[in-house]
Steps between C-alpha positions, in 0.01 A plus 500: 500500500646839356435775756521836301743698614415852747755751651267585770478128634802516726410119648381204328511146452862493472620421804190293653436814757239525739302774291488751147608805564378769244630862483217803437692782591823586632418448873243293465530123373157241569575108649280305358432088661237249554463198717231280569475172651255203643462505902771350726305569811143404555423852674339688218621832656840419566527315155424878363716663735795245356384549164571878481799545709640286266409689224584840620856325582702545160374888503691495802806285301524795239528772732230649454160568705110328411268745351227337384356122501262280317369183608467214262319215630398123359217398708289172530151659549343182463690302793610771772242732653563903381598573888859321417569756220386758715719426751746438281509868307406650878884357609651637182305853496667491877902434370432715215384777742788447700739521216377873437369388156136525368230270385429590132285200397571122364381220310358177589414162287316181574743269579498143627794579738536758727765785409566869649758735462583895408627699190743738655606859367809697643655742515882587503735700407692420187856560655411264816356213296609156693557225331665122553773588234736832689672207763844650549811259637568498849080567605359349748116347470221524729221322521171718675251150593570211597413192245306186523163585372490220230564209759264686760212512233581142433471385855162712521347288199652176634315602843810488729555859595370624776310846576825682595656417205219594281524836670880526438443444196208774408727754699794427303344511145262744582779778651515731221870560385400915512672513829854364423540670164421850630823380752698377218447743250688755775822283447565549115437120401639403165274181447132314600262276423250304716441167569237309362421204270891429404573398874831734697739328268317507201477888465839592687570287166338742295674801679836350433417424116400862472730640674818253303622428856563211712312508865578261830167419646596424909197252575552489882433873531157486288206563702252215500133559669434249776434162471605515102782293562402252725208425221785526219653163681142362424540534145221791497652644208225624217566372194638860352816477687565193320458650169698829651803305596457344139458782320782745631697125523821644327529852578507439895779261657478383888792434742574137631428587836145663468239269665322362232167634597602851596583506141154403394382750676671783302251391191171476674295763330370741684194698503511912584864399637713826615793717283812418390740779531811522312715795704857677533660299829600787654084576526372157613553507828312800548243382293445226696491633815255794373290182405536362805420793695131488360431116570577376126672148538746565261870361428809505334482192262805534238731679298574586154807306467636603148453562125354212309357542152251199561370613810577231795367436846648276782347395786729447802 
């Protein structure tokens, strides 16, 4: 598929990034994303809550602040009653509220599986566009949630979680990533994305490629929400971190001495997961602890170890 070329589209699908970016005026450039998934918790409201946090998220990835937000929604009319969508759009209207955007409208279709999400636009400006392709050598990476979600939703279906960790989860994916990036974007990051489908590893992966550099992924200081392990030793893993691990199979290389299922763990695919920060070393520290400060459970993860044209990760 031939894209026609436009000057004022200063992101695109080159580099697999979190959003388009689209200039209109020398200050001024629009983000422009969409996300929509089926339910991984049976709470209508906290499944929309989820939904549009996640959404909102690569807005947040770009640099850039939410403006406005549609909803676009696949319902089952005949099978659930109209009070789950209701709840549903009532949790999103709530995150989208929160995020400072607006409610401008939406679409919904008959649909014999249940689906909600947002179409996101941004605003940034065109000199402080982030993207996952500006890692410098010698950054260091941090990581703004902790991850787990796929093996937590997978333990939900399977009926083995219990009510706390349902709740850990919903506050996790639910925490809208507003909060950190207003911290980070104070420390002059070069780099972001967020985590979602592609699992930790799998778009740390896509940073590197972007970026041409090699990164060290340290797996012992990667946050994990509780319980996520213990259930990874089950075998709890959903089926995309299989086809994660697969997929990004030759671009990401793991040390010897990594526990085999801590490794795992670095492609289960997350769902509203937090940013991935790419920044000078001399400023990570301070990022961090600014973090910190205001409750956000975030951590030093790796470093951008050196040039490679290929794009490498390693997980140590």
């Amino acid at each position: 598929m031939k894209i026609k070329p436009d000057p004022r589209l200063l992101v695109g699908f080159e580099t697999a990034d979190d959003a388009g970016v689209y200039k209109i005026s020398d200050d001024t450039a629009l983000i422009q994303t969409l996300d929509f998934f089926t339910p991984i918790v049976d709470s209508p409201y906290a499944f929309g809550l989820i939904a549009a946090a996640n959404a909102l998220s690569d807005v947040y990835a770009m640099g850039g602040n939410p403006m406005t937000a549609m909803n676009i929604v696949c319902f089952p009319s005949q099978d659930l009653p109209e009070s789950v969508l209701q709840e549903t759009l009532a949790g999103g209207l709530e995150k989208i509220h929160e995020s400072g955007a607006t409610l401008v409208g939406g679409h919904s279709v008959e649909d014999a599986e249940f689906k909600y999400g947002l179409s996101v636009t941004g605003v940034v400006h065109p000199d402080r566009i982030l993207t996952n392709a500006n890692c410098k050598k010698n950054d260091r990476l941090i990581l703004t949630k902790p991850i787990g979600t796929g093996i937590l939703a997978t333990a939900i279906k399977g009926k083995l979680a219990k009510q706390e960790s349902i709740r850990n989860l919903v506050t996790v994916t639910s925490a809208l990533n507003k909060y950190a990036a207003e911290i980070i974007y104070r420390f002059n990051p070069n780099a972001a994305t967020d985590i979602t489908g592609f699992g930790l590893a799998g778009h740390l992966y896509e940073m590197a490629s972007a970026s041409k550099m090699q990164i060290t992924l340290f797996s012992e200081n990667v946050p994990l929400i509780e319980e996520v392990l213990d259930f990874a030793r089950m075998g709890l893993f959903p089926a995309g971190a299989y086809n994660n691990k697969k997929f990004f199979e030759t671009g990401v290389t793991t040390h010897s001495g990594v526990d085999a299922v801590v490794a795992d763990l670095m492609f289960d695919p997350q769902t509203s997961g937090g940013l991935l920060v790419s920044l000078n070393k001399a400023n990570a520290a301070p990022c961090l602890n600014a973090l910190q400060d205001q409750g956000i459970d975030a951590r030093i993860i790796g470093e951008v170890s050196s040039t490679d044209s290929c794009g490498r990760i390693m997980i140590c």
